[in-house]
N, CA, C and O atoms as a DFTB+ gen file, in Angstrom:
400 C
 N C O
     1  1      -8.169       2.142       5.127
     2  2      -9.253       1.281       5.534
     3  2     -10.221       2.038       6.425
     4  3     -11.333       1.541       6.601
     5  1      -9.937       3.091       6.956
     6  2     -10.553       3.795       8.260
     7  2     -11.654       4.496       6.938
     8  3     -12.855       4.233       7.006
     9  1     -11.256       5.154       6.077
    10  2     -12.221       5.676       5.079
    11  2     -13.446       4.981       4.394
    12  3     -14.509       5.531       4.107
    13  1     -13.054       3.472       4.152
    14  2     -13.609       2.273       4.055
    15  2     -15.141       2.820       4.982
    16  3     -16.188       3.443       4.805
    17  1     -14.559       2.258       5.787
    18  2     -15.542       1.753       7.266
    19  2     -16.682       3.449       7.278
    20  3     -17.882       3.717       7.337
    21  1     -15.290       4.242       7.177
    22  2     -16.253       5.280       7.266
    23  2     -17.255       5.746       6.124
    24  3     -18.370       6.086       6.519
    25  1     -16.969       5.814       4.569
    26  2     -18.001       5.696       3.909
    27  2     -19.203       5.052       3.778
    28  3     -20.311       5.423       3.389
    29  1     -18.598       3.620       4.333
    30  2     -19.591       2.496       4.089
    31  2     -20.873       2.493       5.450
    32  3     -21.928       1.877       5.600
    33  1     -20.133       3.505       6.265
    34  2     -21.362       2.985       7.423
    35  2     -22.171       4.460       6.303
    36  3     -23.164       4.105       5.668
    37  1     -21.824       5.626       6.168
    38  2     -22.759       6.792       5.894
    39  2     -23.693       6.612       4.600
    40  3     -24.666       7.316       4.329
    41  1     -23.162       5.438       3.794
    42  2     -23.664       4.902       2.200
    43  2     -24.260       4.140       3.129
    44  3     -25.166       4.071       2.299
    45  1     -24.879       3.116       4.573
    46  2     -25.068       2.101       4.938
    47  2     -25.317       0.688       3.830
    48  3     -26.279       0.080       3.359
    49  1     -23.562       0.610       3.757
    50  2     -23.203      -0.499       2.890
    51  2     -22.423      -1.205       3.589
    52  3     -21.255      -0.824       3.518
    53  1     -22.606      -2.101       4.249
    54  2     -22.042      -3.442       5.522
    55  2     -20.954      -3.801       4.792
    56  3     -21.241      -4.258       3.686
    57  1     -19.482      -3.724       5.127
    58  2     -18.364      -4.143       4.877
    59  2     -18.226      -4.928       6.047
    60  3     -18.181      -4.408       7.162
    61  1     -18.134      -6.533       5.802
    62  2     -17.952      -7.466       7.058
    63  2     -16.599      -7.747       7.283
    64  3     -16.334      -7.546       8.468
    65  1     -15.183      -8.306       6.333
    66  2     -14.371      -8.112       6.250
    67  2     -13.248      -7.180       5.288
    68  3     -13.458      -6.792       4.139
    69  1     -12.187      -6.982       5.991
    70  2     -11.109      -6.029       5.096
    71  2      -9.843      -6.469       5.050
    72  3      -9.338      -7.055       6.007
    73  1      -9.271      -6.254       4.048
    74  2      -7.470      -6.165       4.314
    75  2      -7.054      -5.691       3.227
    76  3      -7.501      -5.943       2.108
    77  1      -5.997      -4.835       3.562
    78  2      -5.370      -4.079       2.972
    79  2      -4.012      -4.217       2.738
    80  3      -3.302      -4.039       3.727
    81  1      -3.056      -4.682       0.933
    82  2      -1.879      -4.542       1.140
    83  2      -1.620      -3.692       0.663
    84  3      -2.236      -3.312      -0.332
    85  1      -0.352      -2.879       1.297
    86  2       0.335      -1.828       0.073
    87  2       1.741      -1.929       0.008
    88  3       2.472      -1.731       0.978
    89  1       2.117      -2.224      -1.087
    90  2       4.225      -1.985      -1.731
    91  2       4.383      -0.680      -1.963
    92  3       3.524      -0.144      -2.662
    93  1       5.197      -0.083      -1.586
    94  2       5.773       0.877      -1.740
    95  2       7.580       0.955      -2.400
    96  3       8.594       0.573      -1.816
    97  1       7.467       1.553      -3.711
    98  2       8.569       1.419      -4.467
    99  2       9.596       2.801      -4.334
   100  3       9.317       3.981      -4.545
   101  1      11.117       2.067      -3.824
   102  2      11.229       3.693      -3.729
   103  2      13.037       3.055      -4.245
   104  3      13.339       1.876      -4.428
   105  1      13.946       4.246      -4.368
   106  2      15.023       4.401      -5.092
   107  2      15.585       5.744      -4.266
   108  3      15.036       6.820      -4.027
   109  1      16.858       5.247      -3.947
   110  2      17.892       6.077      -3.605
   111  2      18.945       6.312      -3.965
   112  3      19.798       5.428      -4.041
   113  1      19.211       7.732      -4.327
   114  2      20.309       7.929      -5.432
   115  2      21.214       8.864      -4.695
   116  3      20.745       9.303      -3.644
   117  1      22.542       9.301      -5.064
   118  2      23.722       9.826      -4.024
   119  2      24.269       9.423      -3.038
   120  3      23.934       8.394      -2.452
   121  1      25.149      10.134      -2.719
   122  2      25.758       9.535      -1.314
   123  2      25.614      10.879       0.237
   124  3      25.543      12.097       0.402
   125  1      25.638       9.707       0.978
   126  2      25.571      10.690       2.303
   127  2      26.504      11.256       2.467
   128  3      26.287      12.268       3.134
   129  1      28.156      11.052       2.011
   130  2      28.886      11.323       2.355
   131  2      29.691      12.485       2.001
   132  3      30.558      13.076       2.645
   133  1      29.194      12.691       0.786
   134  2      28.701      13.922      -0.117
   135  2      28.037      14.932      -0.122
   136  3      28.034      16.025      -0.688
   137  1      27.180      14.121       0.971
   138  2      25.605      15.705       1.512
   139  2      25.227      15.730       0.221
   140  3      25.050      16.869      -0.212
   141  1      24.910      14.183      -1.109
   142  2      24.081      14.010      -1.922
   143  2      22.804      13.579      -2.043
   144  3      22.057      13.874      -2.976
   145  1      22.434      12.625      -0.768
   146  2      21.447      11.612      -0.720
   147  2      19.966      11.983      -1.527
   148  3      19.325      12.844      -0.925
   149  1      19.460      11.584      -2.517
   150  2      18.380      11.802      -2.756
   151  2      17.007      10.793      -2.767
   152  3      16.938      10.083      -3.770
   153  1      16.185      10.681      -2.029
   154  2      15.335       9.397      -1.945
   155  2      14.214       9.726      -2.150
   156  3      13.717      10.764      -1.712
   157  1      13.482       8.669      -3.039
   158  2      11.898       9.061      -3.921
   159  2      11.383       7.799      -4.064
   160  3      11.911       6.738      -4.397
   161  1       9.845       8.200      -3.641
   162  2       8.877       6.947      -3.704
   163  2       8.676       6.907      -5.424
   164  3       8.424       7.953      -6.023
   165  1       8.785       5.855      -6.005
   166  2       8.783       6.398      -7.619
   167  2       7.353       5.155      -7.699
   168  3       6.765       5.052      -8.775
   169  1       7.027       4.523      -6.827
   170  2       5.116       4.264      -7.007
   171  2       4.846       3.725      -5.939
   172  3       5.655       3.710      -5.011
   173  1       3.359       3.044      -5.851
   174  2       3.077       2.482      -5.057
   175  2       1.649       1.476      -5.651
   176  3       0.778       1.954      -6.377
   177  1       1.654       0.246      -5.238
   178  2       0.674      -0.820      -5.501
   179  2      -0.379      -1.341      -4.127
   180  3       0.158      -1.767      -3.105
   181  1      -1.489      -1.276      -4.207
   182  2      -2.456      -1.877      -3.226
   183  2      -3.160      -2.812      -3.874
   184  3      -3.318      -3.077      -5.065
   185  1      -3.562      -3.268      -2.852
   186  2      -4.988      -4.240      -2.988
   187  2      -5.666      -4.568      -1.979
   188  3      -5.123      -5.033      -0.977
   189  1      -6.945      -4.384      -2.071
   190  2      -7.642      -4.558      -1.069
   191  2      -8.754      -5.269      -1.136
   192  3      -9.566      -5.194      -2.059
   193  1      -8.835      -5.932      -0.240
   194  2      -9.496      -7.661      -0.036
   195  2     -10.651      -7.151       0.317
   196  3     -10.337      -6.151       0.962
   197  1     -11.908      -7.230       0.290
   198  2     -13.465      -7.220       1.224
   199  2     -14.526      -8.043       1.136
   200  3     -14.816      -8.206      -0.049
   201  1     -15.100      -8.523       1.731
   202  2     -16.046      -9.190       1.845
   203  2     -17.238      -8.712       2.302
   204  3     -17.358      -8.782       3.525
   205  1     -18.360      -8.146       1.567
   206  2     -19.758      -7.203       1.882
   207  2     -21.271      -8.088       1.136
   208  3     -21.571      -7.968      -0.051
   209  1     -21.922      -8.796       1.965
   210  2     -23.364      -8.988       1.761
   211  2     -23.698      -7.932       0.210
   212  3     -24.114      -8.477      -0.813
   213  1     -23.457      -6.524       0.269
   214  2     -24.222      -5.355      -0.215
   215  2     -23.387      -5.917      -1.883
   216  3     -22.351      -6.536      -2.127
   217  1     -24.429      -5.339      -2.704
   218  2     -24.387      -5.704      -4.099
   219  2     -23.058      -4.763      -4.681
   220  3     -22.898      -3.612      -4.276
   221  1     -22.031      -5.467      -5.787
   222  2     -20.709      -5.042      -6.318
   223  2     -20.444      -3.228      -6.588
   224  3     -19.398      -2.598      -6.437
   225  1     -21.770      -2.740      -7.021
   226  2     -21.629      -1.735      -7.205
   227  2     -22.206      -0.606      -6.304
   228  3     -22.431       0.489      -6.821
   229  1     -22.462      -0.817      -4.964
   230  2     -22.487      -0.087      -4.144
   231  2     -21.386      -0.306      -3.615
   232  3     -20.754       0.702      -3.932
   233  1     -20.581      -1.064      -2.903
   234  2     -19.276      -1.690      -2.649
   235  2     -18.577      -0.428      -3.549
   236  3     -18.390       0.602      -2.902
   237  1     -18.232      -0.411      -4.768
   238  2     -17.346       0.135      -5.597
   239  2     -17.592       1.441      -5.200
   240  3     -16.560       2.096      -5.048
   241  1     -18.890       2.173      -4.929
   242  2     -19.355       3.333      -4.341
   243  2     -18.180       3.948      -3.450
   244  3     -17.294       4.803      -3.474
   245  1     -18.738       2.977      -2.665
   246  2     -17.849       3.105      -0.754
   247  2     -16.393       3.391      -1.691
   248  3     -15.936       4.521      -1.865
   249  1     -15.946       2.468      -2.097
   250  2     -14.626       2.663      -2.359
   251  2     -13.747       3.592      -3.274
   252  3     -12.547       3.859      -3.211
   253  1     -15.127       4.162      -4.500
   254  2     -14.554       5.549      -4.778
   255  2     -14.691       6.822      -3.854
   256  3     -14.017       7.838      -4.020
   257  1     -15.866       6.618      -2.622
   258  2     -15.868       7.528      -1.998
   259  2     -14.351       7.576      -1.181
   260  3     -13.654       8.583      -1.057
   261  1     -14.006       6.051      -0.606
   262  2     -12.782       5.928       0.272
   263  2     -11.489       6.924      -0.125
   264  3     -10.840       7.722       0.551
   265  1     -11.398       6.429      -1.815
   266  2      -9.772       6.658      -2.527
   267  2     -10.291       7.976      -2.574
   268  3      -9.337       8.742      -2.440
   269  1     -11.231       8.531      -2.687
   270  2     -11.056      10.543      -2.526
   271  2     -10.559      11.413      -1.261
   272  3      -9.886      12.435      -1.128
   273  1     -11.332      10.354      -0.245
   274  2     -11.706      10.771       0.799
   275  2     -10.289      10.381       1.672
   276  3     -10.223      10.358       2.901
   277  1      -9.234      10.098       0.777
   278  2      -8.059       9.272       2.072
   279  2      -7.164      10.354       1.482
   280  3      -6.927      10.556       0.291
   281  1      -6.636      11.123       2.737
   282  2      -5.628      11.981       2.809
   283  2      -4.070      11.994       2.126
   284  3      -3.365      12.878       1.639
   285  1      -3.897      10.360       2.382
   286  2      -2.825      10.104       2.132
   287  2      -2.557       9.678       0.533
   288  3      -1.454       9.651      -0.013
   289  1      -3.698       9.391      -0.007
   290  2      -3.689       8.994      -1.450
   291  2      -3.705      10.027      -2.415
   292  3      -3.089      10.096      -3.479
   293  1      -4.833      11.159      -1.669
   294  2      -4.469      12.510      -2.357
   295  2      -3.336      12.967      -2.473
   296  3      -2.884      13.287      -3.573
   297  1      -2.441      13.122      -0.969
   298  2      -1.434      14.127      -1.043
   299  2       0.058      13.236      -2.289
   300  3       1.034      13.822      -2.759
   301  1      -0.336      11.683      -2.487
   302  2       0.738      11.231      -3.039
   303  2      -0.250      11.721      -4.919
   304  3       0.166      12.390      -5.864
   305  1      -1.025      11.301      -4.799
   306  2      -1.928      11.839      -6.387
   307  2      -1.748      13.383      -6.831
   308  3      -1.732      13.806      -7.987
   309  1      -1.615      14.131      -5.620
   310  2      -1.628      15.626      -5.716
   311  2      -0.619      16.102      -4.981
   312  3      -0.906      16.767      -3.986
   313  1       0.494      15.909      -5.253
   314  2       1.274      16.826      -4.254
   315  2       1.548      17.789      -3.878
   316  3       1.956      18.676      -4.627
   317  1       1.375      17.984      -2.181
   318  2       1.110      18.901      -1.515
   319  2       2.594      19.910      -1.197
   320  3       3.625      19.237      -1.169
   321  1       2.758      21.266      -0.987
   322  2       3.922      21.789      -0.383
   323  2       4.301      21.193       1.304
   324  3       3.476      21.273       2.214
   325  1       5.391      20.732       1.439
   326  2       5.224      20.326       2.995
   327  2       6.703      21.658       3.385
   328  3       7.693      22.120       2.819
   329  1       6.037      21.773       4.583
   330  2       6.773      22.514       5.406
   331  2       7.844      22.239       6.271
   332  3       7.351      22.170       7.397
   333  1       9.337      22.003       6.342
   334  2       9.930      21.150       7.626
   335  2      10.806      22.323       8.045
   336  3      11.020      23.336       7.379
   337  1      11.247      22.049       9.172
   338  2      11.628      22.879      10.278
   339  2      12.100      21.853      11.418
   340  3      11.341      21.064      11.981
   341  1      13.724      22.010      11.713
   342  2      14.143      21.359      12.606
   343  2      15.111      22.215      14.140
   344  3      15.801      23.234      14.104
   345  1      14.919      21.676      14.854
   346  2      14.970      22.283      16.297
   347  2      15.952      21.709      16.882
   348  3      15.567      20.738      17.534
   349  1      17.225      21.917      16.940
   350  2      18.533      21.246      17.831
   351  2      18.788      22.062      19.290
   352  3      19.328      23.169      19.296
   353  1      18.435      21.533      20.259
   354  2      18.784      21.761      21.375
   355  2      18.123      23.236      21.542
   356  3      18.816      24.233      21.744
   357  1      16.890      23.264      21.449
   358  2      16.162      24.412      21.630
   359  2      16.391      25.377      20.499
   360  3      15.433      26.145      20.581
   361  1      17.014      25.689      19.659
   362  2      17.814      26.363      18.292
   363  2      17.365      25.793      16.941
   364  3      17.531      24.613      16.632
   365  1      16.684      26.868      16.025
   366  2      15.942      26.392      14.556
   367  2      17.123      26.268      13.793
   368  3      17.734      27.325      13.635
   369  1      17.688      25.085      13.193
   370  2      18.532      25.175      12.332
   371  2      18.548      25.910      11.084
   372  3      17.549      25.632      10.421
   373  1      19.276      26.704      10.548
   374  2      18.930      27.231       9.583
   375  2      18.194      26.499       8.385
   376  3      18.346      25.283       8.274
   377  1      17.385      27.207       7.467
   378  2      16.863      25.861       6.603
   379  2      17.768      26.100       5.592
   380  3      18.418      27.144       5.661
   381  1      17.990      25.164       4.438
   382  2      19.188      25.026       3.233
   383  2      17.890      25.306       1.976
   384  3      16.727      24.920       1.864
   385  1      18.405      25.798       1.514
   386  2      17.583      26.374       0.156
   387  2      17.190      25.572      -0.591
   388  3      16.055      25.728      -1.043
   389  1      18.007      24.386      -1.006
   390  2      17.250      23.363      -1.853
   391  2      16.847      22.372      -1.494
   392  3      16.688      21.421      -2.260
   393  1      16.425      22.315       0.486
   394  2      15.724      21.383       0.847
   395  2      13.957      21.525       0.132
   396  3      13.571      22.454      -0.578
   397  1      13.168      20.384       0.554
   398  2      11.978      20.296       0.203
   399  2      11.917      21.462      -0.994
   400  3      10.865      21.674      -1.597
């Protein structure tokens, strides 16, 4: 929604109200007890509510500018390499090879 607001003021296209839902579908497979656990977002559904004076297809503007422009939609559309690294009591745990 922050992308919203922010396209729409630089398009100056007045978004008066917003709301935003999102489901997130996910599935977990293995066991912990095993040191199997495997867990994956396998989709995700939005919808988003607005209410704007400004005519349907400037509106739609803002909002293809939004879905490019939102970090988080890319990195799930395009996935990114992520880096993790964990720190126990001042000490880098070793990393395991077929993490991430």
């Amino acid at each position: 929604m922050t992308q919203v607001s922010r396209y729409g003021h630089m398009l100056k296209v007045e978004v008066t109200r917003m709301r935003m839902r999102v489901r997130a579908h996910y599935r977990v497979t293995g066991s912990v007890l095993n040191d199997t656990i495997e867990g994956e977002m396998v989709g995700a559904d939005t919808i988003l509510e607005l209410e704007s004076p400004a005519p349907p297809d400037q509106v739609a503007r803002v909002i293809r500018n939004a879905e490019r422009g939102c970090f988080v939609m890319q990195a799930l559309l395009k996935p990114v390499p992520v880096a993790a690294t964990t720190v126990l009591n001042g000490q880098a745990l070793p990393a395991r090879r077929d993490a991430l």
